[in-house]
C-alpha positions as CSV (number, residue, x, y, z in Angstrom):
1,X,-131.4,-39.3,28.4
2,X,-130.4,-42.9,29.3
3,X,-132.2,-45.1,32.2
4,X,-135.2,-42.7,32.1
5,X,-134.5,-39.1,31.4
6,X,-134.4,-36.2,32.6
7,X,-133.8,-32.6,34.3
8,X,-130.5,-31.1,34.2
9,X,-128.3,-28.5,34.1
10,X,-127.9,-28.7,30.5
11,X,-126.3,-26.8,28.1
12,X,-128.7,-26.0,24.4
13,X,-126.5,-24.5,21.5
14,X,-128.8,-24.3,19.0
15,X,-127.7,-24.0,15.4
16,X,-129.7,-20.5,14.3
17,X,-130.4,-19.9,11.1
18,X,-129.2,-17.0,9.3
19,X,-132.6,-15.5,6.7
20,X,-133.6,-12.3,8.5
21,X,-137.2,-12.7,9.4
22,X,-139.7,-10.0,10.7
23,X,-140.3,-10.9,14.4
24,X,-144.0,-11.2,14.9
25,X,-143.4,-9.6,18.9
26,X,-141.6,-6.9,18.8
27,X,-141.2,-6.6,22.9
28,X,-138.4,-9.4,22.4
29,X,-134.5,-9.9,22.4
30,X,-133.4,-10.5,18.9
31,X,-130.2,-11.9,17.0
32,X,-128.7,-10.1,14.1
33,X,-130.9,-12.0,11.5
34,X,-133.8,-11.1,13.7
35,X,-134.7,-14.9,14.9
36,X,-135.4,-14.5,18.4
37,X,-132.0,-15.0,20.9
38,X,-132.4,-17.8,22.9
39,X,-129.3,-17.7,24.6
40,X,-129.2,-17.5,28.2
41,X,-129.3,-19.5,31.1
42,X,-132.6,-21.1,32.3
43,X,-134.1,-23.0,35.6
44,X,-135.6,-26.2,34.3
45,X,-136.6,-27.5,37.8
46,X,-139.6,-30.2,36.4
47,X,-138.9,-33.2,35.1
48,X,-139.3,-32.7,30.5
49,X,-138.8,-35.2,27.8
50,X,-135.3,-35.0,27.2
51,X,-133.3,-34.0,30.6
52,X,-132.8,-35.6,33.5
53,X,-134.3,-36.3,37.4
54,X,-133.8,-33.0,38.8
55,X,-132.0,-34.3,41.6
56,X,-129.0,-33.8,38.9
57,X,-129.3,-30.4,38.6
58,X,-132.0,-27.6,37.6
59,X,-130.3,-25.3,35.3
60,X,-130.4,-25.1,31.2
61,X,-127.9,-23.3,29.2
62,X,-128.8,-22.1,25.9
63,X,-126.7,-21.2,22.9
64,X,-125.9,-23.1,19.6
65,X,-125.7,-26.5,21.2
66,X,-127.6,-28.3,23.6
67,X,-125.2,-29.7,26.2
68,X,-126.2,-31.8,29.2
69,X,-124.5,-30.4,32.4
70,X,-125.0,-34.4,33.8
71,X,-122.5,-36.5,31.9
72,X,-121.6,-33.9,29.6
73,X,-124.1,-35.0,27.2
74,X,-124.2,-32.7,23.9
75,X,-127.2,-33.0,21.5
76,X,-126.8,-30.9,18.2
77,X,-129.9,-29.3,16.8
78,X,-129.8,-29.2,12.8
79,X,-132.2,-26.5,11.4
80,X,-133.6,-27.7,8.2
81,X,-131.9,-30.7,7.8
82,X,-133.5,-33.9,7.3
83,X,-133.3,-37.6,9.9
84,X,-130.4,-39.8,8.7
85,X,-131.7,-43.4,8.4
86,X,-133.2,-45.2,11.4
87,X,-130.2,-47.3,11.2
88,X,-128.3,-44.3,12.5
89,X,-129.2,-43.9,16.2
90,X,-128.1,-41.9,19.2
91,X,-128.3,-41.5,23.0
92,X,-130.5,-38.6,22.5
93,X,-132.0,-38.7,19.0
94,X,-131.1,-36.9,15.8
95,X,-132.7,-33.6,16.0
96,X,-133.6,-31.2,13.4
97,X,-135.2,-27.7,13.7
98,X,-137.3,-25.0,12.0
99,X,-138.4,-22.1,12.7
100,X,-142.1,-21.4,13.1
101,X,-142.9,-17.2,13.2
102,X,-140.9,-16.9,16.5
103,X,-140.9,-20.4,17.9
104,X,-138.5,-22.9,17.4
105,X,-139.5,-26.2,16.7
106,X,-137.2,-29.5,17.0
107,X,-138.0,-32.7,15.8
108,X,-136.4,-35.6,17.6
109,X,-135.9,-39.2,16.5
110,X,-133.4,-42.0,15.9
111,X,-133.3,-42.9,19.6
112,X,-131.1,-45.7,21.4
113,X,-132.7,-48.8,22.2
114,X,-131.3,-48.0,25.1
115,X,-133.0,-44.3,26.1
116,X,-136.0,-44.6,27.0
117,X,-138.8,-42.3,29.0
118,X,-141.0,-44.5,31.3
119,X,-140.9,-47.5,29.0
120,X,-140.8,-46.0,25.4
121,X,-139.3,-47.7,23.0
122,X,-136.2,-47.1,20.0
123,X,-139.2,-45.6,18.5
124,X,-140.1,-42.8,20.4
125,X,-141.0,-39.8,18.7
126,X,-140.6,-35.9,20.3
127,X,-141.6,-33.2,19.1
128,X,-140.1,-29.7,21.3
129,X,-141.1,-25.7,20.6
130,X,-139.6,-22.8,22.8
131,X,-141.0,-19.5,22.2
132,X,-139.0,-16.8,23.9
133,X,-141.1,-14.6,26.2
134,X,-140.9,-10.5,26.2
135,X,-139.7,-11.1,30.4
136,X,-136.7,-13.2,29.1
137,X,-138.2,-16.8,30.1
138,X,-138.8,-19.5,27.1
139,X,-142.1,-21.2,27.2
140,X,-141.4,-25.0,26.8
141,X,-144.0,-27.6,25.2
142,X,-143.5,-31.1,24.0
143,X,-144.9,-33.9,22.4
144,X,-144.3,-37.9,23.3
145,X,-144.8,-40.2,20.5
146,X,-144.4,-44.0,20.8
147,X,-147.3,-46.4,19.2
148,X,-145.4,-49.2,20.9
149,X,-146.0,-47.3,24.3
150,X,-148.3,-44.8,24.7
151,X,-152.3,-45.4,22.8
152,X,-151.9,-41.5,21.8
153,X,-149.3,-38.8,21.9
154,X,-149.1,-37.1,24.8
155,X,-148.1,-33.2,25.5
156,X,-147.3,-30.9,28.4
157,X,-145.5,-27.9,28.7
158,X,-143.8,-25.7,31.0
159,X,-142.0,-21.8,31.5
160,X,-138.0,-22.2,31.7
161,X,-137.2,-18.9,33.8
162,X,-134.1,-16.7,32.4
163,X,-131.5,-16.7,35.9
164,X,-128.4,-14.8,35.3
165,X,-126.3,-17.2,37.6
166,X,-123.4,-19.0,35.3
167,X,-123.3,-22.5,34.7
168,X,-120.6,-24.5,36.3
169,X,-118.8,-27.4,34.9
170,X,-120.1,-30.9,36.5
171,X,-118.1,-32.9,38.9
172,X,-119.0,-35.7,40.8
173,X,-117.0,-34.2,43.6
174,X,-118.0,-30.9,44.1
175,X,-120.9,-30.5,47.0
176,X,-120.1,-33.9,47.8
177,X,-120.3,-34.4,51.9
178,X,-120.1,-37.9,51.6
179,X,-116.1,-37.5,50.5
180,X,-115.5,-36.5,54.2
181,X,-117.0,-39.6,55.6
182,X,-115.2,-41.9,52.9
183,X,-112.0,-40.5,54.0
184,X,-112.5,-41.0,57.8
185,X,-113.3,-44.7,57.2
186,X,-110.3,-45.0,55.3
187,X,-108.2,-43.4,58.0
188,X,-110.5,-45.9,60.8
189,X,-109.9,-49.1,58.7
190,X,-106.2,-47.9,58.2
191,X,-105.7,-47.6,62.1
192,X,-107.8,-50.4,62.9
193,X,-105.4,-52.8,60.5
194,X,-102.0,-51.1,62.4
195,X,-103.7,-52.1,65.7
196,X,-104.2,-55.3,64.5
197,X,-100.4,-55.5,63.1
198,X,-99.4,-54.5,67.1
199,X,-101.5,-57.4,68.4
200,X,-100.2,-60.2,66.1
201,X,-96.5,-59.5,66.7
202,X,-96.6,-58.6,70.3
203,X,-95.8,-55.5,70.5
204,X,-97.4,-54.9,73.7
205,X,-95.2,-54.1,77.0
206,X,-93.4,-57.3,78.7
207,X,-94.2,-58.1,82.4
C-alpha cells in the first residue's frame, strides 16, 4: 500500500482465535473452534483500501497472514490486541481484529507518512469486515477515515469470489514479453558496435 494502494494478488493469514463460538449460519465452512474458515484463495479484481491497482494482479490468498503477492508485502492481523503508539508506524498499518458473530472485523492504523490512498494522510483510519458466505465467497466492506482528507468517512464494499486456482510466487519476469525485445536490442546494439569496430580499423577488402 505505498504510492496509492491497491489490488493484488495478496496473501491474508489471519491470526484466528481459539474460544469455540456457536456459528450464527450454520450453511458455512467452519474451523475447529467454530470461527468461520476463511482460508482459501479469492479474486479481488476492484480496486479496495488496502491492495493494489489491479493491473498487479487480482488474486487474494487467505490464511493466518495477509501477504501481498506485489512486493511480497505481509500485514499481520492481531485479534484482540490493542495499537502500539502512533510513534510506531508501518507501510500498511498496525492491525488488530475481533470477531463480530461470524464476521471478522480489523482495525487498521499507525500508517506511513508515506502510504497513502488518493491523498490521505499518516492519519488515515480503516476499518475492514469479511463475512464468509454459505457459496464459499467473503463479502468485503470497508471504512476510510482521515479528517485531514476526507469531510466524512467513507464506505464501500464488495464480494471476493472463492477460485480454487493456486497462488503463484511474484516475479517481475514471469509473463514478461518485453524480456524478448530487451534482449534483441542488446544483441542489435552489440552487432551494430562490432560493425562499427570493422569500420574504424579497416577491415574492409583492399583494391
Amino acid at each position: 500500500m505505498r504510492n496509492g494502494i491497491p489490488a493484488a494478488l495478496t496473501a491474508i493469514a489471519l491470526l484466528l482465535g481459539t474460544a469455540p463460538v456457536a456459528g450464527a449460519q450454520d450453511d458455512i465452512k467452519r474451523m475447529p473452534d467454530g470461527r468461520p474458515d476463511l482460508h482459501g484463495n479469492y479474486d479481488a479484481a476492484t480496486l479496495t483500501p488496502l491492495q493494489r491497482p489491479e493491473d498487479y494482479g487480482e488474486n487474494l490468498y487467505l490464511t493466518r497472514v495477509i501477504l501481498i503477492e506485489m512486493n511480497h508485502d505481509a500485514r499481520i492481523v492481531r485479534l484482540n490486541d490493542e495499537h502500539p503508539s502512533p510513534e510506531e508506524r508501518k507501510w500498511l498499518g498496525d492491525s488488530v481484529g475481533w470477531w463480530e458473530g461470524d464476521t471478522l472485523v480489523i482495525d487498521s492504523v499507525n500508517f506511513h507518512p508515506r502510504t497513502f490512498l488518493r491523498g490521505s494522510t499518516q492519519e488515515l483510519h480503516v476499518t475492514e469486515r469479511l463475512t464468509l458466505q454459505p457459496n464459499g465467497d467473503i463479502l468485503y466492506q470497508f471504512t476510510m477515515d482521515d479528517p485531514a482528507t476526507w469531510e466524512t468517512p467513507w464506505s464501500g464494499e464488495y464480494v471476493w469470489r472463492n477460485r480454487p486456482e493456486l497462488v503463484y510466487e511474484y516475479a517481475c519476469h514471469e509473463g514478461n514479453y518485453a524480456m524478448g525485445n530487451t534482449l534483441r536490442g542488446a544483441r542489435i546494439l552489440e552487432a551494430d558496435a562490432a560493425a562499427a569496430e570493422v569500420g574504424s580499423t579497416g577491415g574492409g577488402s583492399g583494391d
